[in-house]
C-alpha positions as semicolon CSV with decimal commas, in nm:
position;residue;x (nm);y (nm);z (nm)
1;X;-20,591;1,340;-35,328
2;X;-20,366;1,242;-35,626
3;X;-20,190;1,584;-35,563
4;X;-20,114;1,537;-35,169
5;X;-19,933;1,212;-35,266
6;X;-19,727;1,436;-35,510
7;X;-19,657;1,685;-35,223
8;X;-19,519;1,416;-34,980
9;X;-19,302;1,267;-35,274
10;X;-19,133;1,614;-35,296
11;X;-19,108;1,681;-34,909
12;X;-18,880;1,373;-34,902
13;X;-18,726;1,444;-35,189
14;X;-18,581;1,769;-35,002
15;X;-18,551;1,557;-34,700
16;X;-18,317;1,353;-34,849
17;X;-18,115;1,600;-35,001
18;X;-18,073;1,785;-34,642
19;X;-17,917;1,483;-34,480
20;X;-17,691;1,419;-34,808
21;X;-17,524;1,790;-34,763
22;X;-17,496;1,752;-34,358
23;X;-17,309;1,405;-34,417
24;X;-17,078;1,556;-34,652
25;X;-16,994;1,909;-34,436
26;X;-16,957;1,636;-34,095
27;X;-16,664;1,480;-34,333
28;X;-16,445;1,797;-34,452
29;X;-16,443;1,931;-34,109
30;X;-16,318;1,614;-33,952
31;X;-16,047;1,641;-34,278
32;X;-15,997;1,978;-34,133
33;X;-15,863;1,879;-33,747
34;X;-15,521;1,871;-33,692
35;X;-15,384;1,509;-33,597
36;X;-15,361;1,450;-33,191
37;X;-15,037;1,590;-33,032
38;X;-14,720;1,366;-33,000
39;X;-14,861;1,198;-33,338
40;X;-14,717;1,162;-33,699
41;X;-14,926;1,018;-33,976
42;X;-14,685;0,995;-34,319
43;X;-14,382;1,131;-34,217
44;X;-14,180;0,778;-34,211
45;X;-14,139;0,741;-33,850
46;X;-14,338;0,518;-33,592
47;X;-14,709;0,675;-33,476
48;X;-14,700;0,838;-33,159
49;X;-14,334;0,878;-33,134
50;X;-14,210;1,270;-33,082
51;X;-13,857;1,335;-33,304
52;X;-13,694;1,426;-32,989
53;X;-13,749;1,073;-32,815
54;X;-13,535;0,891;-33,148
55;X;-13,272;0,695;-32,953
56;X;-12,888;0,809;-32,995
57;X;-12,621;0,507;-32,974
58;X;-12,305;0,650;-32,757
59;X;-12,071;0,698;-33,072
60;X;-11,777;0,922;-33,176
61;X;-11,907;1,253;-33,342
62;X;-11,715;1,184;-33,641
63;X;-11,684;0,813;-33,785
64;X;-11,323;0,689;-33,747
65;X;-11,215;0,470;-34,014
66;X;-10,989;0,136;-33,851
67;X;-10,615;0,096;-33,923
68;X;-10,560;-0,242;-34,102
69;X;-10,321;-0,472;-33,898
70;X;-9,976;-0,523;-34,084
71;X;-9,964;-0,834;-34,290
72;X;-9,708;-0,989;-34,112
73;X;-9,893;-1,037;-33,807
74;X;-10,260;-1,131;-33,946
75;X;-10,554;-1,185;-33,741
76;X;-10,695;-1,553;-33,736
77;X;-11,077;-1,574;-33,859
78;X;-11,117;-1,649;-33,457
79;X;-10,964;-1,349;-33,327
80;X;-11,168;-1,136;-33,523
81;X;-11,262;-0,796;-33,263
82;X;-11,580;-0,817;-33,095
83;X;-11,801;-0,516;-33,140
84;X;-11,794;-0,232;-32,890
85;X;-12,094;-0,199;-32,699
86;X;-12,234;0,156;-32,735
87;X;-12,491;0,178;-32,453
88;X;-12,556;0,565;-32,364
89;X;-12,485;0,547;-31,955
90;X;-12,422;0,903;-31,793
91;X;-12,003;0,925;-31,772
92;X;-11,809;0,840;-31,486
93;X;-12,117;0,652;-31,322
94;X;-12,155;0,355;-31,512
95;X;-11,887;0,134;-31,678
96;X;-11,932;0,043;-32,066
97;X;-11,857;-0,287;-32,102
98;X;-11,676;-0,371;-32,418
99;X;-11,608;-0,700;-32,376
100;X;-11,589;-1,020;-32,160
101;X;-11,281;-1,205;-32,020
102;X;-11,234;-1,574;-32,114
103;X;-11,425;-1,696;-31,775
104;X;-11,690;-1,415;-31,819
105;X;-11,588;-1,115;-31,618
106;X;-11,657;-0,765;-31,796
107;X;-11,457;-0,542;-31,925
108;X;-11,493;-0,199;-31,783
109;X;-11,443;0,143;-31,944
110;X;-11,528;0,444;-31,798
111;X;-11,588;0,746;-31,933
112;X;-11,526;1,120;-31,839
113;X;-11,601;1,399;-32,066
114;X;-11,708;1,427;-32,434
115;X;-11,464;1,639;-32,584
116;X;-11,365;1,496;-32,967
117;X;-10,979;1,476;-32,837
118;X;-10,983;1,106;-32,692
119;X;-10,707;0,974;-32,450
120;X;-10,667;0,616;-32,273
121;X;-10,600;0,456;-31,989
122;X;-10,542;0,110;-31,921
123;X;-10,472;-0,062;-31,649
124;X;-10,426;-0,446;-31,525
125;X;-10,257;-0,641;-31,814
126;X;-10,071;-0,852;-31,636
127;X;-10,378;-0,917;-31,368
128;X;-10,301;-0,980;-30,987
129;X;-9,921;-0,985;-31,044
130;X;-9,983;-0,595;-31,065
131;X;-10,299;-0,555;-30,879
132;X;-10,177;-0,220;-30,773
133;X;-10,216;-0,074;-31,105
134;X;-10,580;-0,166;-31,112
135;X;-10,623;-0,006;-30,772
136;X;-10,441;0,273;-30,894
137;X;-10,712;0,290;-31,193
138;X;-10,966;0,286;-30,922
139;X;-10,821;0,578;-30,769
140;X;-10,783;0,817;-31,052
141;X;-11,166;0,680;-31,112
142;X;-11,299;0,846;-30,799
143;X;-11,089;1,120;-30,811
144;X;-11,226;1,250;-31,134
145;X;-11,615;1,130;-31,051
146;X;-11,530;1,412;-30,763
147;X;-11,305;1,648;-30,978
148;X;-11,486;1,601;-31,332
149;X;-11,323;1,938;-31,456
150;X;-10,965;1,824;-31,435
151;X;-11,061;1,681;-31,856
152;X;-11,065;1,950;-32,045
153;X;-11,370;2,009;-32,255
154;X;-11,215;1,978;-32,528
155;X;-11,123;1,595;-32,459
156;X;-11,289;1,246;-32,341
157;X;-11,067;1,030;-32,116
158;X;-11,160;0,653;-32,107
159;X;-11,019;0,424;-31,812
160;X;-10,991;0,095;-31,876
161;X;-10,980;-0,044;-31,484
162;X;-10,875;-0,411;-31,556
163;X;-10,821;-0,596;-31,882
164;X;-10,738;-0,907;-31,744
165;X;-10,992;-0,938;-31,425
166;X;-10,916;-1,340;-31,453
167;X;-10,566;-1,311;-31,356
168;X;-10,651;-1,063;-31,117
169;X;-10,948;-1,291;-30,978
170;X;-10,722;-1,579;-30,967
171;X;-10,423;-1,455;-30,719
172;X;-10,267;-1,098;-30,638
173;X;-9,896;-1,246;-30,721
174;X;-9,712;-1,387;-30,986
175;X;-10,028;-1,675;-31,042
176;X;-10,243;-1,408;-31,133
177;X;-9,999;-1,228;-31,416
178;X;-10,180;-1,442;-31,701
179;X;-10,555;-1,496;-31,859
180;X;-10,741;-1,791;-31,791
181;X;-10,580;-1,971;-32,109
182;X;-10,240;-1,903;-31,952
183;X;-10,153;-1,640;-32,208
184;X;-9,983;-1,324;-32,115
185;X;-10,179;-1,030;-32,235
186;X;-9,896;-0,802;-32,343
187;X;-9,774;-1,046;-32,586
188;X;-10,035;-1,130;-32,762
189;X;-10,073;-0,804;-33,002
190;X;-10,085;-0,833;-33,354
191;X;-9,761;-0,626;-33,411
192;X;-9,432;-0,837;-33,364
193;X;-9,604;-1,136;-33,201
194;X;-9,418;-1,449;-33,168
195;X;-9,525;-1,775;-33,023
196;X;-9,163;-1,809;-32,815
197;X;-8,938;-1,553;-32,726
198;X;-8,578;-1,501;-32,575
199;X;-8,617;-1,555;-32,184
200;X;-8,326;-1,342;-32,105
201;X;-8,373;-1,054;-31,927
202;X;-8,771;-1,106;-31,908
203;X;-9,016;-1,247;-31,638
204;X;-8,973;-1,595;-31,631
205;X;-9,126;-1,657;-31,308
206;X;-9,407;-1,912;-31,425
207;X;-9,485;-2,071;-31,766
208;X;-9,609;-1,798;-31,974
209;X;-9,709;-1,833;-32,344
210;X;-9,808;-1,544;-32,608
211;X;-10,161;-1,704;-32,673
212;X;-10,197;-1,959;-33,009
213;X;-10,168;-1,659;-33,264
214;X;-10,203;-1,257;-33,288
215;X;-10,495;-1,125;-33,082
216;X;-10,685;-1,451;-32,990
217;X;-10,759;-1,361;-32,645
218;X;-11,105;-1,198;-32,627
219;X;-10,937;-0,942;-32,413
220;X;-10,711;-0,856;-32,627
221;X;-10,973;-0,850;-32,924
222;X;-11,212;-0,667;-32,709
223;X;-10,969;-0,353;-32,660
224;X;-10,836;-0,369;-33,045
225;X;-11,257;-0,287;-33,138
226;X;-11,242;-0,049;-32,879
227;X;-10,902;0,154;-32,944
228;X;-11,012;0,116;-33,362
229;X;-11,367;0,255;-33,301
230;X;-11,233;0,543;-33,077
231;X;-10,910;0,658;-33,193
232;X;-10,709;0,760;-32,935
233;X;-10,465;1,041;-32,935
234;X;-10,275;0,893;-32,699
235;X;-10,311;0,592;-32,444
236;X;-10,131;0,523;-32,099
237;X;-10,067;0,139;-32,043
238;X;-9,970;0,102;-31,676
239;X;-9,757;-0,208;-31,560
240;X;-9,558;-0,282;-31,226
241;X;-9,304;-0,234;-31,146
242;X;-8,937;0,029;-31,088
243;X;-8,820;0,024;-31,488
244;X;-8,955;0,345;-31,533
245;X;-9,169;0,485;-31,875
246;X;-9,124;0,264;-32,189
247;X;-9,203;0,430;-32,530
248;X;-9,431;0,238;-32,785
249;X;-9,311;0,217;-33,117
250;X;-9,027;-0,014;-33,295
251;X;-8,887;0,135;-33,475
252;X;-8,841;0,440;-33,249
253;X;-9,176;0,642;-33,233
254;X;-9,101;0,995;-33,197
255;X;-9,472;1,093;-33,048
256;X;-9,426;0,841;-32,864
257;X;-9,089;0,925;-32,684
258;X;-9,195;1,301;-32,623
259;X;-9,493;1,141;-32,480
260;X;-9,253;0,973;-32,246
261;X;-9,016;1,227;-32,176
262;X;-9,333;1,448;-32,049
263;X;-9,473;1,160;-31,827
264;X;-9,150;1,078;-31,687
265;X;-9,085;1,424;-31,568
266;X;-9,447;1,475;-31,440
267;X;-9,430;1,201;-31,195
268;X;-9,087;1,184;-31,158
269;X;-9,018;0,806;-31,294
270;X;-8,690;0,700;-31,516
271;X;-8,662;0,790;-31,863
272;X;-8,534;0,639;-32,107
273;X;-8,620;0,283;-31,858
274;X;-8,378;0,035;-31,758
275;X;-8,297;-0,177;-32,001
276;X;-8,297;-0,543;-31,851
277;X;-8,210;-0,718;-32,257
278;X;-8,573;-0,842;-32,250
279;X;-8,701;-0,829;-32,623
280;X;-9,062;-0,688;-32,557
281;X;-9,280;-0,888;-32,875
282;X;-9,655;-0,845;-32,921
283;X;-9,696;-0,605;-32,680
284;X;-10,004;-0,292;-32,665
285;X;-9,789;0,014;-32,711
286;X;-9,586;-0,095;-32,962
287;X;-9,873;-0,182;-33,131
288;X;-10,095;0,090;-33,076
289;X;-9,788;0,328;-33,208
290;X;-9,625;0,138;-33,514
291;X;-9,948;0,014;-33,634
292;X;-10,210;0,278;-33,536
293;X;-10,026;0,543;-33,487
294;X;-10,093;0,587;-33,137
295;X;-9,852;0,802;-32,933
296;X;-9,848;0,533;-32,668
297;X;-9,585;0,474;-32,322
298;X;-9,604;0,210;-32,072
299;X;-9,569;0,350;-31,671
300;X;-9,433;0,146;-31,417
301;X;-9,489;0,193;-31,098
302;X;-9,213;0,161;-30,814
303;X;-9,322;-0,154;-30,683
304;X;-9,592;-0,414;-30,694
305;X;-9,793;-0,256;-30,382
306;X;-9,838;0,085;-30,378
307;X;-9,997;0,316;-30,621
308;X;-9,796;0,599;-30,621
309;X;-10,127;0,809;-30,670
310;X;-9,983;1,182;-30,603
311;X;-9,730;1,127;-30,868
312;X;-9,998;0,985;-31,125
313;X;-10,200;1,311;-31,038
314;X;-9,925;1,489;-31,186
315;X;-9,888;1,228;-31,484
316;X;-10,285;1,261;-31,523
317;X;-10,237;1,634;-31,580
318;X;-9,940;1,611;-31,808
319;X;-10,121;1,351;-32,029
320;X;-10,465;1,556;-32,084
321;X;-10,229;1,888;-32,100
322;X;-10,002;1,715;-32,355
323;X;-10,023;1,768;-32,769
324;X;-9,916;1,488;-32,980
């Protein structure tokens, strides 16, 4: 009998040994499978996430580096430009907002194209007191949501519709020409800004100041992030009303006045404007062209109520045809 015991020793002995090699195959082939579809185990990004769903920010394909602001006219630690928002919305259906008014209201961009050439448009500075340029803005808006291939591929064109929707909220009139804090929007640039300024010659219709230094509207901050993260090539600032196209730039900006000269004859406007004696400090385009480099005009239009749309048609076309 001793030797039967022996026998079943060895029988589970070899027993033993068989389920030791089966566990060891069952854990190389699981080694072996590939990982689950739409997976990645150590390749740094987060499980379960495909490359193709990484989220893109709505940039400029090549970083722009900012312009400093000339040191007589610094910015105040309050002033300091609010970032630009960079939400990826399908163009010309969606505004970007890149800012907010003193009382709140947005600040409304809109976008058509995606060329690396970038031109501007901005409308409603000066609010209700020229409400028609904001409608005007509208127009062109629609037009191109219904004509998208009148911007070149080459180019993006941004429309600003309103930067001062508190004036504009407040009264279509002379009341509405400045922000909530009374300031008036085209004064309050960081290029030639003064607190007080010659009357003569200028609007003088209600009290009017140039804001408490350069840039401390967030309006005015809001479009400096926006025009320093962008670049423009050149921007439109339209006003109201019958002087005809200014030129930004002092001293004289040559860009600038060809610019001008090419809008003026487009859509059939005065160049070079009447000259009323008003000393023009602080305002965008002389800022945008002396300190950025911006070839940069202001358009007015021939009164404070219509938008003279069929000649900005033509001045659209001039300004996305036009080289600097």
């Amino acid at each position: 009998m001793k030797w039967m015991r022996w026998l079943w020793a060895a029988n589970l002995l070899l027993l033993l040994a068989l389920l030791l090699g089966l566990a060891r195959l069952g854990t190389r082939k699981r080694a072996l499978v590939p990982a689950a579809a739409g997976t990645r185990a150590t390749t740094g990004g987060a499980p379960g996430i495909p490359p193709s769903r990484t989220p893109t920010a709505f940039l400029p394909s090549t970083p722009r580096t900012p312009t400093p602001f000339p040191s007589q006219t610094p910015l105040p630690p309050s002033a300091t430009p609010v970032p630009v928002v960079t939400i990826p919305l399908p163009p010309a259906l969606h505004p970007i907002i890149i800012g907010r008014s003193v009382e709140g209201r947005p600040l409304e961009v809109y976008r058509f194209g995606s060329g690396a050439d970038v031109r501007l448009i901005v409308a409603g500075i000066h609010g209700g007191n020229e409400w028609n340029t904001i409608a005007l803005a509208d127009q062109l808006i629609d037009y191109l949501r219904r004509h998208p291939d009148t911007v070149p591929a080459s180019q993006t064109l941004f429309i600003l519709r309103n930067l001062n929707p508190d004036g504009e909220a407040r009264a279509h009139g002379v009341d509405g020409r400045v922000n909530a804090n009374g300031v008036d929007l085209n004064r309050n640039w960081p290029y030639r800004w003064q607190a007080e300024w010659d009357l003569d010659g200028c609007w003088q219709y209600r009290p009017v100041t140039a804001g408490t230094a350069p840039a401390s509207e967030p309006e005015t901050a809001a479009l400096i992030a926006f025009i320093q993260t962008w670049q423009p090539t050149a921007l439109i600032s339209y006003h109201s009303a019958a002087l005809g196209v200014f030129a930004g730039g002092l001293p004289d900006f040559p860009p600038s006045m060809r610019l001008a000269e090419t809008l003026a004859s487009a859509g059939g406007y005065a160049y070079p404007p009447l000259n009323t004696g008003c000393d023009y400090t602080g305002n965008l385009t002389d800022w945008a062209s002396s300190v950025m480099g911006i070839p940069a005009v202001d358009i007015e239009l021939t009164n404070h109520e219509d938008t003279d749309f069929e000649q900005n048609l033509r001045v659209l076309d001039a300004f996305l045809q036009w080289q600097p």
